[in-house]
C-alpha positions, 0 to 999 in steps of 0.5 A, spaced: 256 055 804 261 060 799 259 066 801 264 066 806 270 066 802 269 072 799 268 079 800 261 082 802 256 085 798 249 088 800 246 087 793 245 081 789 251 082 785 250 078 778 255 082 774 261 077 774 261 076 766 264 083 768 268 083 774 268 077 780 268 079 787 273 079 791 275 074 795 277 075 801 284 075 804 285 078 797 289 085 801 292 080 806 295 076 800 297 082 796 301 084 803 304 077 803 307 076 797 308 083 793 308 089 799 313 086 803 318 083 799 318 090 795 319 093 803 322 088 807 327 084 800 334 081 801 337 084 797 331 085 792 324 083 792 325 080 784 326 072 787 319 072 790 315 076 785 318 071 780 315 066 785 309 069 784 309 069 777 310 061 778 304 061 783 299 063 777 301 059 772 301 053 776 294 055 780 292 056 771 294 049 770 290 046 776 284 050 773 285 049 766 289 042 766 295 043 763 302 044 765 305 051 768 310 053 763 304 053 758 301 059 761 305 066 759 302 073 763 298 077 759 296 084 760 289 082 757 286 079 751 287 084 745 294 085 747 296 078 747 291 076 740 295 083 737 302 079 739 299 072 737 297 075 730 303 078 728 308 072 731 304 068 725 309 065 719 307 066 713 304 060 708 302 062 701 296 061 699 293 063 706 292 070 708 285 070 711 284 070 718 276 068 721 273 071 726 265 072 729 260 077 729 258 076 736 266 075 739 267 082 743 268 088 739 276 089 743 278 082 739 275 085 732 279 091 733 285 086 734 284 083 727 282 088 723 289 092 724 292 085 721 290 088 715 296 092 715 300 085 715 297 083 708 291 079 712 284 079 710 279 079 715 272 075 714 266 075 719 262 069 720 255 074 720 251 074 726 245 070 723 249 064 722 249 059 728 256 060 730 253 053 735 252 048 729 259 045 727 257 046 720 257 053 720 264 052 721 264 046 716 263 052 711 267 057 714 273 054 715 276 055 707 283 053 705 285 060 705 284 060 712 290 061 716 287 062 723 281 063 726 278 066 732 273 062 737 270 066 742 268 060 747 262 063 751 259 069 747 258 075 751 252 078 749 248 072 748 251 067 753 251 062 748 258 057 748 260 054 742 263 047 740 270 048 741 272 041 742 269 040 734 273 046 731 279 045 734 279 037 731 277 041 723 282 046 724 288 041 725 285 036 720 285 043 715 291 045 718 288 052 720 291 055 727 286 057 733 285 060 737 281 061 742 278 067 747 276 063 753 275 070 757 267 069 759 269 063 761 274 060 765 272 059 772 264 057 771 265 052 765 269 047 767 275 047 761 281 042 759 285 045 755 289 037 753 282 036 751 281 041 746 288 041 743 287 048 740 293 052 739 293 058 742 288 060 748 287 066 751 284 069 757 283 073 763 282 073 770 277 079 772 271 076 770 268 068 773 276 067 776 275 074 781 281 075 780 282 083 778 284 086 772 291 086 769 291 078 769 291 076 763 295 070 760 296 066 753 296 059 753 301 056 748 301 049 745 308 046 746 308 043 739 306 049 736 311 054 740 316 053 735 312 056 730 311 062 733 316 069 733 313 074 736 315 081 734 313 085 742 318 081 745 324 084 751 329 081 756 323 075 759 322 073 752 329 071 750 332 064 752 337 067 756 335 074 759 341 074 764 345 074 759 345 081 757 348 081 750 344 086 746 347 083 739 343 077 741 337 075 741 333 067 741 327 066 743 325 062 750 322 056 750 315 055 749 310 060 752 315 064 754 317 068 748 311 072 749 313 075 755 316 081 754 320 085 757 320 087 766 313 084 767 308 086 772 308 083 779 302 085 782 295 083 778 298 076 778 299 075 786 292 078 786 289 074 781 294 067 783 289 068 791 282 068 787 284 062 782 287 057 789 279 059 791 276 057 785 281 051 784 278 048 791 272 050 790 272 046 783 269 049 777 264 043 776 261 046 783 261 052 780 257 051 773 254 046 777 251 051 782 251 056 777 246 052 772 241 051 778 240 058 779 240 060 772 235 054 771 231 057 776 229 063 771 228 060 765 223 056 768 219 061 770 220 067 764 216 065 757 222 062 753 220 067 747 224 073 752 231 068 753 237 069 748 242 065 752 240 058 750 235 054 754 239 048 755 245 049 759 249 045 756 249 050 751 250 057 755 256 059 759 254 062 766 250 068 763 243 069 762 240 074 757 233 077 756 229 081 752 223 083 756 217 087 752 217 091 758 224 091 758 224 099 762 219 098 768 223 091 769 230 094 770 227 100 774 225 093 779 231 090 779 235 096 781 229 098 786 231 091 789 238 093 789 240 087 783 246 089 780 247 087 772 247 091 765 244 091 760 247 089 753 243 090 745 241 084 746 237 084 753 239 084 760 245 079 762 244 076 770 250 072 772 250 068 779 256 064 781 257 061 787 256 066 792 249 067 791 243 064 793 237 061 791 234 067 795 237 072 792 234 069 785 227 070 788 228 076 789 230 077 781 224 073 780 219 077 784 222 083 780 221 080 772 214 078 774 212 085 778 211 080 784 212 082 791 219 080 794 
């Protein structure tokens, strides 16, 4: 039924805890809103970009249930954590910042250069159950200034309790932030729900919206707090003002802006994310679980590393299979597209892929005919 909507492919594509599919109309749109004003603006094209911007944060705030001005553009999550990370106040007596093994490796990196600003930095070992609360329970010190979740970790599929730790952390008053990057688009997400402090994500993946759409939602309560020191004229409360003695920090998100912003990845990504929005999320997960549950129905539970129960992983499934080898010369015979990670094969449906075409994967896990 959904197939339509997005670009054709001639394989099983279950990468999209990589890169979603595009939609289609994408270049069309990307015409509309980005290519003619540029051409055709009277007498510049800066008023309609900037409508796009508003486009974007406004389809987010349906997707994510929040108002539109929450949401800042982001070139991508490490840049917007290494802004977050530096805007931080100081409090005496808490210097650590807490993160997990299993978050992706690009956000780590972020974290350890907060060394240099007086952080120190502790990691949740990847033994340790980051889906039971306690572990967060015990993690979560006095001395901890900010913490880190990953909801959905990309190399298990597994999703931790967000909700929970962010109820910890405001009673310890230990800032979060959370990386929503694998994701957005296919768990449905209410980010008045969870009240976190910051919240991080990208649209490439589940959201089919290419890269450079990243974006950086800020919790209105805790703007105020936050002084950013990667700031530019979009930053400023005034930036028509063009006064370079004088500098004050917008309201809200917006502080986390910068300078000239770029325009083009978000009338990209603001197409894909109107989809999803009237597709709806929970039709997404809902589509998504049915086919995943196919697979874990029919492989030994011994092989899954992404939890069996679906209220405990995101979109991907990960697989570690003896005859790991033979299995991924099959699945690429068949014209499958996935990765292979460090722990296992990772196999992401969305909503364009069929009930068929997961029998065709079946077929090739079992070494049976297709």
């Amino acid at each position: 039924m959904y197939q339509e909507h997005f670009a054709p492919c001639p394989d099983i594509y279950l990468l999209n805890h990589s890169v979603g599919r595009m939609p289609l109309g994408t270049e069309a749109n990307l015409r509309e809103h980005f290519l003619d004003p540029w051409e055709h603006g009277d007498p510049e094209p800066w008023p309609r970009w900037l409508e796009a911007i508003t486009r974007f944060q406004t389809a987010l705030g349906g997707i994510l249930n929040s108002a539109a001005e929450n949401f800042c553009p982001q070139t991508n999550i490490s840049s917007a954590l290494g802004k977050v990370i530096g805007s931080l106040p100081s409090r005496p007596g808490r210097n650590v910042i807490l993160y997990c093994e299993h978050d992706f490796p690009s956000v780590g990196f972020v974290l350890q250069q907060a060394v240099r600003l007086g952080y120190r930095i502790r990691m949740i070992p990847a033994q340790e159950d980051a889906q039971q609360l306690a572990t967060w329970e015990s993690a979560l010190a006095p001395d901890v200034h900010c913490v880190l979740l990953t909801h959905a970790h990309f190399n298990s599929g597994k999703l931790i309790p967000v909700a929970d730790i962010t109820r910890l952390t405001r009673a310890r008053e230990i800032f979060s932030v959370v990386d929503i990057a694998q994701s957005a688009g296919v768990v449905p997400i209410d980010l008045r729900a969870w009240q976190a402090d910051v919240v991080l994500g990208s649209c490439v993946k589940w959201l089919c919206g290419g890269p450079g759409a990243g974006f950086l939602w800020l919790q209105p309560d805790t703007a105020t707090d936050l002084k950013p020191m990667d700031v530019g004229w979009f930053s400023h409360s005034a930036p028509f003002e063009f006064d370079i003695n004088r500098f004050e920090y917008a309201e809200g998100s917006a502080r986390f802006w910068g300078g000239t912003p770029s325009i083009l990845p978000y009338v990209v990504a603001s197409h894909s994310l109107e989809l999803v929005g009237r597709i709806g999320v929970e039709t997404v997960r809902q589509h998504n679980m049915a086919l995943t549950g196919k697979i874990v129905s029919r492989v030994d539970p011994a092989c899954l590393r992404a939890p069996a129960d679906p209220a405990l992983r995101g979109g991907t499934l990960v697989l570690a299979l003896p005859d790991q080898d033979t299995v991924v010369a099959r699945l690429r015979e068949a014209g499958v597209r996935f990765d292979v990670r460090p722990l296992g094969l990772r196999l992401s449906p969305h909503i364009y892929n069929t009930p068929e075409q997961i029998d065709t994967v079946l077929a090739c896990l079992s070494g049976g005919d297709r």
